[in-house]
N, C-alpha and C positions, 0 to 999 in steps of 0.2 A: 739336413738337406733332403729334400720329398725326391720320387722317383721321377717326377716333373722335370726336376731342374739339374736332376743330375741327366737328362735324358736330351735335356735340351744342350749341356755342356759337351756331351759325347757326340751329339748329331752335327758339329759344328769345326771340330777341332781336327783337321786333317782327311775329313771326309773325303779331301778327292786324291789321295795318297795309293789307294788301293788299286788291283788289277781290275777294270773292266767298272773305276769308279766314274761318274759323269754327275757330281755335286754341282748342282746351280744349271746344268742342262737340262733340258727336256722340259720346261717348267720348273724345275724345284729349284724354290725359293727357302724364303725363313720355313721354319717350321718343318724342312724335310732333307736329309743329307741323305747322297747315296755313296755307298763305296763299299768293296767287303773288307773287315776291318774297321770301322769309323769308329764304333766303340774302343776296340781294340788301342788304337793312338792315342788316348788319353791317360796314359799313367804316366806322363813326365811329372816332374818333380813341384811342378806350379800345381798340377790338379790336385785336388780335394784328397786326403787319407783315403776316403772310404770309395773313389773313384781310380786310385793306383795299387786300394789292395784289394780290386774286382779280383776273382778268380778265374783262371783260363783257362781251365778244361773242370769236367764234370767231375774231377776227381777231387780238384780241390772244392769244390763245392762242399759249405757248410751246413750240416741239417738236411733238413728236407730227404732225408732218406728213403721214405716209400716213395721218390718219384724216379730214383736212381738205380733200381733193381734190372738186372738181365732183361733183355724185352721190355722194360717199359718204354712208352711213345718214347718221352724226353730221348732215352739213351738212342732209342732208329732215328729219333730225325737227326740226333748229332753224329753219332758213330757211324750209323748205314745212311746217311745222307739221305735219307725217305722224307719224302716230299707230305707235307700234313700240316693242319691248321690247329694251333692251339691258344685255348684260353687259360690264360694263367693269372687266378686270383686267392688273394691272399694280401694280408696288413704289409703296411711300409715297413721296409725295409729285412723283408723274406726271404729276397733274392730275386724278385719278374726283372729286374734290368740284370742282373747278372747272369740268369739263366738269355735273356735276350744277347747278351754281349759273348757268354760261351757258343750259341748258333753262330752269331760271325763269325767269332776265331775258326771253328774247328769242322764248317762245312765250305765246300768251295761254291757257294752260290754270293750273286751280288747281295750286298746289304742295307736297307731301306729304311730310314727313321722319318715316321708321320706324329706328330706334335697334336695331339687331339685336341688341347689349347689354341692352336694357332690356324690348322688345315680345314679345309672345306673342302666341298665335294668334287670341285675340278678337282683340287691338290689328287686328292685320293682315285678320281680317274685317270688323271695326268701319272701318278705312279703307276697304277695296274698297266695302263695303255704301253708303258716303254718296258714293265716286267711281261708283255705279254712279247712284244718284236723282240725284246734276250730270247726268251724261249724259244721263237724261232731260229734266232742265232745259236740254239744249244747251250744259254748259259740261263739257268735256276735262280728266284730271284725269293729274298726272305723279307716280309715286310713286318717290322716291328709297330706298332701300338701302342704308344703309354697313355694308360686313364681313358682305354675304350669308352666306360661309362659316361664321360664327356661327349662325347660324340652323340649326336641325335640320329633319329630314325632316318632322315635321308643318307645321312654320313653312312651309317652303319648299311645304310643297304648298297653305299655303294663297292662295299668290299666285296659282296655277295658274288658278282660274276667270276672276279680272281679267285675269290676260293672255292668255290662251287666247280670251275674249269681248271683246277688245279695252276692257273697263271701263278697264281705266288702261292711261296707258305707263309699262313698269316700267324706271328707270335703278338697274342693283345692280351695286355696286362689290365688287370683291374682290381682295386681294392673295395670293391661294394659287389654285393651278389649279383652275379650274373643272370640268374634267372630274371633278374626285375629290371636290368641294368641294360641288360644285352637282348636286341632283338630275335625273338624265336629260330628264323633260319639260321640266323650266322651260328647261333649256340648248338643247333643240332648239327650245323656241317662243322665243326672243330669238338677236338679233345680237350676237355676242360681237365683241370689239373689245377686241385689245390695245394697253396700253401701252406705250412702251419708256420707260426710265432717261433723262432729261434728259441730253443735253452736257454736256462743260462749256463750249460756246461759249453754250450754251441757257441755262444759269445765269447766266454770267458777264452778258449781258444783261438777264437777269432782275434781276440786281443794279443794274445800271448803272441799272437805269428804276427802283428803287423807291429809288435815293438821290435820282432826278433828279423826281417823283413826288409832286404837292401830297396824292395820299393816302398818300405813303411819308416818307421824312425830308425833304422837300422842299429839298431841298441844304442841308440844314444839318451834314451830316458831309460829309468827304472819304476817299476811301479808297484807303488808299497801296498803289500795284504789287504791292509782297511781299504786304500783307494781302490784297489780291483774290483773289492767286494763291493763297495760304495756304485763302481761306474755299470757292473753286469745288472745289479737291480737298476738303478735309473734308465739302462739299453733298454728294459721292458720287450725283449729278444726281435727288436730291431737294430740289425747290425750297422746300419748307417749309422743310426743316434748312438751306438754306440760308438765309431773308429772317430766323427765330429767332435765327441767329447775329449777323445781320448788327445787327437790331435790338438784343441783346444789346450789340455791339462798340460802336454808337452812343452807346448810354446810358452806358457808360464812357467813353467820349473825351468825352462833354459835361460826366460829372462832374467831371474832368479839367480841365473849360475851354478842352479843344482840339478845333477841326475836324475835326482829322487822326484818322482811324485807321488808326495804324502795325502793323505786326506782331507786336510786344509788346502792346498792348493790346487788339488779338482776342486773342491767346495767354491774355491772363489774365481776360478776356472769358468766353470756352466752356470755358476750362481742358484747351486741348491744345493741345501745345507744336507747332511747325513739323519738320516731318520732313525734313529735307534733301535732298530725292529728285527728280527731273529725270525725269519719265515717257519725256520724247524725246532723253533726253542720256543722258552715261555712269553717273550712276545706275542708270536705269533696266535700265543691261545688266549693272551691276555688280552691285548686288546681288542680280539675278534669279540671273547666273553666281554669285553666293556660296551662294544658297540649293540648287543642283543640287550645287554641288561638296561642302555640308555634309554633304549626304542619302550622296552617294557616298561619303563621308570615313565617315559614321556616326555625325555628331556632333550626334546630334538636338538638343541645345542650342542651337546655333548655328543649326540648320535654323531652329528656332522662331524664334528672334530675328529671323532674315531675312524669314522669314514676316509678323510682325508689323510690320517696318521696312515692309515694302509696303501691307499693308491699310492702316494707321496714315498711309500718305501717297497713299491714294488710289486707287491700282494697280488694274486691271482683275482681279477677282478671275477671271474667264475664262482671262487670260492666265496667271496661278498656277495653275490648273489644269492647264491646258495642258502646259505645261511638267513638273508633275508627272506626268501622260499619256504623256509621254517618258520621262521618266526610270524609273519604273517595265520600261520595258524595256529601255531601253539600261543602266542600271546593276543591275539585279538577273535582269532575265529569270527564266530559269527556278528561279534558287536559292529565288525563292518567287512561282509563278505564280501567286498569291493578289493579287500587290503592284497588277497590272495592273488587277485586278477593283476593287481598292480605290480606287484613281486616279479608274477610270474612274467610279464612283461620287460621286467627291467634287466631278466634273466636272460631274455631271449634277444631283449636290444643290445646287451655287453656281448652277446656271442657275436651279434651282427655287424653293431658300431665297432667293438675293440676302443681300448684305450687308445689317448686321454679324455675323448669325448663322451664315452662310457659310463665316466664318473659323472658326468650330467645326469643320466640315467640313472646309476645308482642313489644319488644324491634326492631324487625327486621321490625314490620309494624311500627312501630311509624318512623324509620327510612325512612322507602318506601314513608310513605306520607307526611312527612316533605320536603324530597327532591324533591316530584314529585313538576310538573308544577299546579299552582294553578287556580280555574276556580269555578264562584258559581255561572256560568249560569244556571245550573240543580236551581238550587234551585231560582232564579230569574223567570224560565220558569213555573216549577209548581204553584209557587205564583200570577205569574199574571196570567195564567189557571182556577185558583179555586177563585181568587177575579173575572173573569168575572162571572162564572159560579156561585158566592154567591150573585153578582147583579143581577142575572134573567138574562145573554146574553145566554140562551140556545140553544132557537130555536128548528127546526124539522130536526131530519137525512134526507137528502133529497135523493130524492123519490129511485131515480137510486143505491143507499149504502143499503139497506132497506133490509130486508131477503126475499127470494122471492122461499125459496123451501116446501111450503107450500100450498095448495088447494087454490087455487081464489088469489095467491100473485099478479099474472100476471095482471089480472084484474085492480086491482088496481095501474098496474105500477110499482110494486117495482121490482129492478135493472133491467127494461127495458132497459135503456139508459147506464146501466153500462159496464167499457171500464178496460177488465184485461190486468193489469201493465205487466205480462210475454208474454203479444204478442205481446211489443214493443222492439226494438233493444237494445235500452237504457234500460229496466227496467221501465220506469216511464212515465204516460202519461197524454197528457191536460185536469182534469178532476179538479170538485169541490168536495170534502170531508169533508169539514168545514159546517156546518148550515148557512145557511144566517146571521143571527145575527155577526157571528163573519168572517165571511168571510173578510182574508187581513190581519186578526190579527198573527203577530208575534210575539208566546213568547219566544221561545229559540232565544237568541242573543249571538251565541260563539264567543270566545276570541280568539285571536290569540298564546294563550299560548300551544306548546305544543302540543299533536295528536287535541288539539282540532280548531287549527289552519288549519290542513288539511280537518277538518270536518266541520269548516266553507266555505270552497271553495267548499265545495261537495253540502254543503246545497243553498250557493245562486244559483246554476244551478239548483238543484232541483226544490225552487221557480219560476223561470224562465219556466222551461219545465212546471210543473202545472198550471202557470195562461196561458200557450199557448204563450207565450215569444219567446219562443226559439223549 
């Protein structure tokens, strides 16, 4: 269940229950419940697991530790009731509606849920306008945000006066970067506050308390080793997707008639099967070495299937990255200096996107370098580089290379003799660069595979014109 819908379920359900609530007054409609507490009323026994085992105060709060410390914003605007605007982004299911739903409980201001889905710019003046006559009356009003990023430029700007005049405190949630997401002012007038991805020790807990949990299954399931371990990797340290499964797995072992929830019966529970894979064991190193050796073999089928073997069971998608970050240069280098560019991209989109979409990402570089042209003269060329250079072939930067803009450099000869490369026709002139020691030494030896084919014919003229050849 996305933070959408669980946000829409909360904005709804008892809304006008609360002291100094006026749901459905004032203008609000669909898309916005007022009341402090509205979150709050939702853990009857009909709502959703992972909507009745919200947490209600910052203590129970899961993870998210550096934003829990003495003094940090979070804790003044909930403990010191301090009036402030924050941005809170971070992947589903991190905690932005939970950290939204602990503001209601445990501040005495009225509480406001805007549906970025649904609200437009009256909606969202129509709120500020009645949070601003509360503040005259002496009552503080918090207006929640789910999926700011939704909201376009007029939207966004109309928060601007409320938070700018302290009319409300604004908590807006977003899972895509806010720099590119969120209009310049509103970001500079709130506290941005990221989330990071849940554990799995953070999960795994999480579970443990809402089997154990008179508003969770109140020990009426048990859940077997293999299944815990099974359901914390498939959470992918979203705790929603995690308590939905868990919830799901439950309701089948009880249809069942059994306590137990074994392995097969999450498997057919969520409808995905157990991946056989050991993040800290030989797994984990096996089939990462299967996915680098495929790319280098070129057997993009097999690449993919490896690829999928990891996502599918869990796998730090950072760590797939990474690894293709490497490989890009140790196994192709120069044959297509594209490969690097591509890597490095699909590096910087898993940090951005986050799973499951991610794997689109990954999937498209493991693709690019499996196909490209293969080439491990890069890594042939640094090896023999740093094994001269671990034998002692050092030597002296000779004399004419030597930095020479410095009092008395001249004196002593440095770059007297030196000969710049842009005053020759060619770009490149008869000169020595190499230390005595190593001088003649060639380490890069390209292959004909591929751009790196053209860059070997550029390279033997090169050598040519520098020893005075040619």
């Amino acid at each position: 269940m996305t933070d959408e819908a669980l946000f829409e379920v909360s904005g709804r359900a008892g809304g006008s229950d609360g002291p100094g609530s006026r749901a459905g007054a004032d203008g609000f409609g669909a898309g916005a419940a007022r009341g402090s507490g509205s979150l709050a009323d939702t853990d009857h026994q009909a709502a959703p697991l992972a909507v009745r085992m919200r947490p209600r105060s910052l203590e129970d709060l899961v993870g998210q530790r550096q934003l829990l410390a003495p003094g940090a914003p979070l804790r003044r605007m909930v403990e010191g009731d301090q009036a402030m605007s924050l941005l809170l982004w971070g992947p589903p299911g991190s905690g932005k509606t939970t950290i939204a739903s602990i503001v209601s409980r445990q501040t005495n201001r009225a509480f406001v849920e805007v549906s970025a889905v649904s609200a437009g710019v009256k909606e969202v003046r129509t709120v500020i306008d009645a949070a601003r006559r509360d503040l005259g009356r002496g009552r503080e009003t918090v207006l929640f945000v789910d999926e700011v990023h939704r909201f376009n430029k007029a939207q966004q700007d109309a928060l601007l006066p409320g938070v700018e005049n302290r009319w409300i405190s604004l908590v807006a949630a977003t899972t895509e970067n806010p720099f590119f997401s969120v209009i310049s002012p509103l970001l500079s007038r709130s506290l941005l506050l990221r989330l990071e991805p849940l554990s799995d020790d953070d999960i795994g807990d999480l579970v443990d308390r809402a089997l154990a949990d008179e508003r969770g299954l109140a020990g009426a399931v048990e859940l077997a080793p293999q299944a815990r371990e099974h359901l914390v990797r498939m959470a992918g340290g979203d705790a929603r997707r995690a308590l939905t499964y868990l919830e799901a797995a439950g309701g089948a072992a009880q249809a069942k008639d059994s306590r137990e929830v074994d392995l097969a019966t999450l498997e057919t529970a969520v409808d995905r099967a157990a991946v056989r894979y050991d993040r800290d064991g030989d797994q984990h190193y096996d089939v990462a070495s299967a996915l680098i050796k495929s790319i280098r073999g070129s057997d993009v089928d097999a690449a993919l299937h490896y690829l999928a073997r990891m996502v599918e069971a869990g796998e730090d998608p950072r760590f797939v990255a990474r690894r293709l970050v490497i490989s890009a240069s140790e196994d192709i280098g120069m044959a297509d200096p594209t490969a690097l560019g591509v890597a490095v991209a699909a590096h910087q989109a898993t940090q951005f996107v986050g799973l499951p979409e991610a794997a689109i990402n990954l999937a498209q570089a493991v693709i690019h370098l499996a196909l490209a042209p293969k080439s491990n003269a890069v890594v042939t060329a640094i090896g023999a580089a740093q094994a001269d250079v671990r034998s002692g072939r050092i030597g002296r930067v000779p004399a004419h290379l030597r930095d020479a803009h410095y009092g008395g450099a001249k004196k002593l000869g440095h770059g007297a003799s030196y000969r710049y490369a842009h005053d020759d026709p060619r770009g490149i002139v008869a000169q020595q660069y190499a230390p005595d020691e190593i001088a003649g030494r060639a380490y890069y030896q390209p292959t004909n595979r591929g751009a790196e084919g053209a860059a070997a014919q550029r390279l033997e003229r090169i050598r040519r014109i520098l020893a005075g050849d040619e």
